[in-house]
C-alpha positions in Angstrom: -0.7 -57.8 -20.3 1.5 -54.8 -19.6 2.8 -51.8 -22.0 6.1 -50.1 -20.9 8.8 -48.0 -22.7 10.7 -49.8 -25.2 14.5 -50.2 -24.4 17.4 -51.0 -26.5 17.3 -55.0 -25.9 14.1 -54.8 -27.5 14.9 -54.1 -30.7 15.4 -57.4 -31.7 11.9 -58.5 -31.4 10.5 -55.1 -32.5 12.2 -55.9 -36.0 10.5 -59.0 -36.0 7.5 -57.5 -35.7 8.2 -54.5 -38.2 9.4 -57.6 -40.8 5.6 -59.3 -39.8 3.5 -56.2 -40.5 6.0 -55.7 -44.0 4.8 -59.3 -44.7 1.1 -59.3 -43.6 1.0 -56.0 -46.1 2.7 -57.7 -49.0 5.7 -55.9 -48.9 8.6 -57.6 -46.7 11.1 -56.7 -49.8 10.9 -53.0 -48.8 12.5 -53.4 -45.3 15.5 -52.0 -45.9 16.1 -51.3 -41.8 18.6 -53.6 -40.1 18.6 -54.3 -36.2 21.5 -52.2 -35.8 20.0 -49.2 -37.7 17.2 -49.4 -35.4 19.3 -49.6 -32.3 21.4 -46.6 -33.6 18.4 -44.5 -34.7 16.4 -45.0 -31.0 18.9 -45.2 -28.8 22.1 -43.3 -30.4 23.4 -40.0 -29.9 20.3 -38.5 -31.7 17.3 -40.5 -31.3 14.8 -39.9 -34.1 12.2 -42.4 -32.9 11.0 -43.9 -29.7 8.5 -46.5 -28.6 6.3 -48.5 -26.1 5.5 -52.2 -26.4 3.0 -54.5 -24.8 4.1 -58.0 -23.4 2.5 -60.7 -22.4 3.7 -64.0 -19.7 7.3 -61.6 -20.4 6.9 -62.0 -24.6 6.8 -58.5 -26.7 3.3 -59.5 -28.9 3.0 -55.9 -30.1 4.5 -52.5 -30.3 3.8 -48.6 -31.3 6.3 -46.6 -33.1 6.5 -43.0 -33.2 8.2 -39.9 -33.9 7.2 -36.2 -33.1 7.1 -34.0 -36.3 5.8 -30.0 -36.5 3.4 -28.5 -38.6 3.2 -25.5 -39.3 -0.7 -25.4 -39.6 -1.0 -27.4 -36.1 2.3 -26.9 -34.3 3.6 -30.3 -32.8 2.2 -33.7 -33.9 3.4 -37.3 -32.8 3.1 -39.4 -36.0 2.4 -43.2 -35.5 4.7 -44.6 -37.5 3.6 -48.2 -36.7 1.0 -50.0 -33.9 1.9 -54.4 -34.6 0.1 -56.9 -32.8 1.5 -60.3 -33.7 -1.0 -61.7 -35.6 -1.8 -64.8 -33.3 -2.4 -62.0 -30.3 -4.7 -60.0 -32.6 -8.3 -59.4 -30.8 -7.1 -59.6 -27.3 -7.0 -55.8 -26.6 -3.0 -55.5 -26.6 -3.9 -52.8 -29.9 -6.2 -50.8 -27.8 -4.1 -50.8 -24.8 -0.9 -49.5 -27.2 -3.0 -46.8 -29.3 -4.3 -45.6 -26.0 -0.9 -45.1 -24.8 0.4 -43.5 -27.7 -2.4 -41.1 -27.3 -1.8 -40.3 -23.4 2.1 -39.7 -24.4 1.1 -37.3 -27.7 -1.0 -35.5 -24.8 1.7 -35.4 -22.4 4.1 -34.1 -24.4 2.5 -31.0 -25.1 1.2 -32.4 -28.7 -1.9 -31.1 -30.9 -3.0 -34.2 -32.0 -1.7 -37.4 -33.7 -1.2 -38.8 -37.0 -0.9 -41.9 -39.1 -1.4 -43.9 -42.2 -3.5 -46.4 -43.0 -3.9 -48.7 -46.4 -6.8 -48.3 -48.0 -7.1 -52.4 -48.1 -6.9 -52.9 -44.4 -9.9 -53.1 -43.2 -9.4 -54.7 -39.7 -7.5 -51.6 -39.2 -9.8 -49.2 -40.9 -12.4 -50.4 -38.6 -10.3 -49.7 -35.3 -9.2 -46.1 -36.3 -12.7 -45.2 -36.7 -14.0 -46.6 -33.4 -11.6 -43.7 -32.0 -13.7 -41.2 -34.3 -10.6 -40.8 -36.2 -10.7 -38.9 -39.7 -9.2 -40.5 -42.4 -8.7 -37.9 -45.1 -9.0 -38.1 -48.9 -7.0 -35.9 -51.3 -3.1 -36.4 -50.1 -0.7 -38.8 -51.6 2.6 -40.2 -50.0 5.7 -38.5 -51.4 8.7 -40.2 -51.0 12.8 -39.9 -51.7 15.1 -42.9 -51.2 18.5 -42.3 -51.0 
């Protein structure tokens, strides 16, 4: 198993796996995001996302999406916008290895730490994030606009 920097002729497989982890958390009627969008939006003139996959005998079974975003309590922050393991490749490390390098890039980059969400069902991931001694916080809710 290898991880590497995502490239444009990834994208197709990297929406599969975005439209998997929509599915496997009961949502797949909220992906709005196309293949094109995605290949505009990480590879256009302004890139506002980038992102590392692992691969396994040459198949993509996982990615991490991320974006860097600035607070103004902490300064610069990569926020994890998604880690996907195809569900058949779950438990083989290819999760490990892609949070770890999401971690070395935040610290390469100059970054303050990193951050993410989590549903409060998910257990299987609960449990990961916590073997990392991460803190998940009480007290904030998600905010959104659609337009």
């Amino acid at each position: 198993m290898i991880v590497r920097k995502g490239t444009i002729e990834d994208i197709p497989r990297a929406f599969e796996l975005v439209e998997e982890l929509a599915l496997y958390e009961k949502a797949p009627e909220e992906v709005t995001n196309t293949i094109e969008m995605m290949k505009v939006d990480g590879f256009g003139p302004n890139p506002v996302f980038e992102f590392i996959v692992a691969e396994q005998d040459q198949e993509i079974i996982g990615l991490s999406i991320y974006y860097w975003r600035y607070s103004t309590w902490k300064g610069k922050r990569l926020y994890l916008e998604d880690l996907i393991v195809t569900e058949s490749k779950r438990g083989i490390g290819a999760g490990k290895m892609l949070f770890d390098r999401t971690v070395e890039i935040a610290k390469e980059q100059g970054a303050t730490g990193m951050m993410w969400q989590v549903l409060d069902w998910n257990e299987p991931a609960i449990a990961f994030y916590k073997k990392y001694g991460a803190l998940l916080e009480d007290g904030w809710l998600n905010c959104h606009l659609s337009f």
